[in-house]
N, C-alpha and C positions, 0 to 999 in steps of 0.2 A: 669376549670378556668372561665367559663362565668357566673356561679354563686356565684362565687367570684369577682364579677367586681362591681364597681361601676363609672367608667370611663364615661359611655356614660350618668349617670344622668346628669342634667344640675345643677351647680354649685359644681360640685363636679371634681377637678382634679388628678393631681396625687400624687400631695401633702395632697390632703382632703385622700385617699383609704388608701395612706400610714399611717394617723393616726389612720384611720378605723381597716388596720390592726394590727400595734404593741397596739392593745388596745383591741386583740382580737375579731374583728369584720370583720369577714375574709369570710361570706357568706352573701347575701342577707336574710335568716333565722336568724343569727346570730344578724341583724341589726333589725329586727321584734319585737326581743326577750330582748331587751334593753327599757331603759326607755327614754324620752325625754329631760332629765334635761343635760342643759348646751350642747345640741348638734344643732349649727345654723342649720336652714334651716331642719330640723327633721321631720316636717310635709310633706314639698315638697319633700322630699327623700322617706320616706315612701310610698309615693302618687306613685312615678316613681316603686318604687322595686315594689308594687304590681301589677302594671302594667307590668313590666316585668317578672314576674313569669308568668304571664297570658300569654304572649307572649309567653316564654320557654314553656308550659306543650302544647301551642299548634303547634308548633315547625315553627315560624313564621320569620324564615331567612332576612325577609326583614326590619321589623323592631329593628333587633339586624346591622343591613347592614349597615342600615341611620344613625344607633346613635353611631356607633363605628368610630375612624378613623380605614382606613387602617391598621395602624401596630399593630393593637388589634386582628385585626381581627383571629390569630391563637388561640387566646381564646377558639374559640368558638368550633376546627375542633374536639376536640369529642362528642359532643355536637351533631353536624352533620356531621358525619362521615359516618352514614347509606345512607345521601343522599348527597355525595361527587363525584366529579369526578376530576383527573388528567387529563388535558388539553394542550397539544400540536399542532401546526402548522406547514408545511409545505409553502415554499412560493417560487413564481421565481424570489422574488428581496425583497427590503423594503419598495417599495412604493405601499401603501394602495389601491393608485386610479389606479398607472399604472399596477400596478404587479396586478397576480393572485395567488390567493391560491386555491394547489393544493391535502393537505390532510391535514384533522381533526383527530386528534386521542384525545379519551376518556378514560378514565381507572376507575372503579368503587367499585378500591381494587379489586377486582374478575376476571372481564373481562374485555377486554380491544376491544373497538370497533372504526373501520377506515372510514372515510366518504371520499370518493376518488372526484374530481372533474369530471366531463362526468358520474360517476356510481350511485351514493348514496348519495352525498353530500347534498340534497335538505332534507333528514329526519335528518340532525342536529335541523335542525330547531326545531323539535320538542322535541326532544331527548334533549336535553340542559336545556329543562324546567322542565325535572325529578330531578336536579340537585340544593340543594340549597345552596353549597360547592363549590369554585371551586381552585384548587391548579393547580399555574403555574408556569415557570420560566420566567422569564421576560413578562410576559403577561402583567402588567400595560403599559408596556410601546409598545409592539408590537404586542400579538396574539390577547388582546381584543380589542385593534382600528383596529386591522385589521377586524377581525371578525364582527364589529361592519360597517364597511364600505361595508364588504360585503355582509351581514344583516342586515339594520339597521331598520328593526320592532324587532328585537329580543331585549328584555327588560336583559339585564346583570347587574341585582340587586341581584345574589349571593353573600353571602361572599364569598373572594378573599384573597388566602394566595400568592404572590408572594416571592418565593423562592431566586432569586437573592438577595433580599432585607431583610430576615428574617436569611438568610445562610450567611449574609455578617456583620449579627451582632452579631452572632457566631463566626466569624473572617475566616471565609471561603471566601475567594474572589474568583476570577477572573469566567470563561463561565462555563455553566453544566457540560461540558468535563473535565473540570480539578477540579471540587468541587467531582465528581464522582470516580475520580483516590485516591485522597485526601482518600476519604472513605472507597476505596478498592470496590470499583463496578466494577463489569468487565463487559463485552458486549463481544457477541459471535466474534467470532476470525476475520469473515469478515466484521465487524461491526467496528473495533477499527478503533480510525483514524479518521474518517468520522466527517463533517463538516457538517455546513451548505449550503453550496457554493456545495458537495458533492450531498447533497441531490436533488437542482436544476438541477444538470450535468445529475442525474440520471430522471428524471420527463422528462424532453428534451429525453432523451436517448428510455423513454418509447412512447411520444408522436411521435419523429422522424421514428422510427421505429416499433412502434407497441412491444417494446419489455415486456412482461410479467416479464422477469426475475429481468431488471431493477427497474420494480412498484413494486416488493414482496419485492425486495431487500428496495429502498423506507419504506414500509407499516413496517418492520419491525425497522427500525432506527427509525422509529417512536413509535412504539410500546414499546422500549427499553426505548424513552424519555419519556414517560406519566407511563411505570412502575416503573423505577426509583423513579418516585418525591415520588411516598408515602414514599419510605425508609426515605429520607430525609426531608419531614414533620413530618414526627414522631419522626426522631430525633430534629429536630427544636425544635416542641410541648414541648419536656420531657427539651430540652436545657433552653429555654425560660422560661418554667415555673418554673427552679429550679434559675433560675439566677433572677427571678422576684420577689420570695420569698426569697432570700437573701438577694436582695436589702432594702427589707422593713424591715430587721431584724433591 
């Protein structure tokens, strides 16, 4: 879909793509390969697509980042999909400044890796900037200001798929818990249930008492969260892009 976009050119909206495409002009090649007569702004559009092919072959995430909004941004997830990660948080409240967060989970399609607070948490840092994809659930609005508070040299100019907000215009509403039932995702048996509030009880439970069983318990409610998302990005992706080209029919 991202070379099918013509969204982030300047002077081009969604009304200009839509003429673009019932008119056959449905890739940035597509538009190359056309003549100049009677299409405004022909030259300055031109100008932009070759620049962004230049961007694309050199797989330049940040400049597709700044020129898309947000709800485009699913466009782009196979695109970079090779350097994507599924991103979840742990926390012992909702405030950024007072509270702490107590585990990062990453998911890479493949593997899924946990940055604990007291153990490991300090190589996020690093690790995040392998990354030029990032798919969340409500992260606009919670994991990346937090994350962002608790880091804030870390430069979070990924594309950003937040799921809350891509899944809810699918007509999937309400928290991950109940968009996942919806779907038919199950989670292991001692897992159902469990909340966010659940996850805090258990972090106390581990720092109170040193208890191990409680953090694995944790590590994996987490694990479940960040492996989930890809199912439902990729049904998003396939959702979005077939209801995008209908639209334009």
């Amino acid at each position: 879909m991202l070379t099918n976009t013509f969204i982030h050119i300047p002077y081009v909206g969604e009304s200009t793509e839509k003429r673009l495409w019932e008119n056959n002009i449905r890739s940035w090649d597509d538009f190359l390969a056309v003549s100049s007569n009677h299409m405004p702004n022909h030259n300055l559009i031109q100008k932009h697509i070759e620049l962004s092919k230049s961007m694309y072959e050199s797989k330049d995430h940040v400049f597709f980042s700044n020129r898309l909004l947000h709800r485009y941004h699913w466009r782009a997830y196979p695109d970079f999909k090779d350097r994507c990660c599924f991103l979840d948080i742990e926390t012992t409240g909702l405030d950024k400044k007072r509270d702490d967060l107590t585990v990062i989970g990453l998911y890479d399609g493949k593997e899924s890796k946990v940055y604990i607070n007291g153990k490991n948490m300090e190589k996020f840092r690093e690790d995040i900037k392998k990354y030029s994809f990032i798919v969340s659930f409500n992260g606009y609005c919670f994991d990346i200001p937090f994350l962002q508070a608790k880091f804030p040299k870390i430069n979070f100019n990924q594309l950003h798929v937040d799921l809350r907000f891509t899944m809810r215009s699918l007509g999937y509403t309400g928290g991950l818990k109940k968009i996942e039932k919806t779907l038919g995702i199950e989670r292991e048996s001692d897992l159902q249930g469990m909340t966010g509030w659940d996850a805090v009880k258990l972090w106390h439970r581990y720092m109170r008492y040193n208890d191990e069983k409680a953090l694995d318990k944790l590590v994996r409610y987490n694990i479940e969260d960040i492996e989930n998302l890809k199912t439902m990005m990729e049904l998003s992706y396939e959702g979005l892009k077939q209801r995008c080209f209908e639209e334009k029919k």
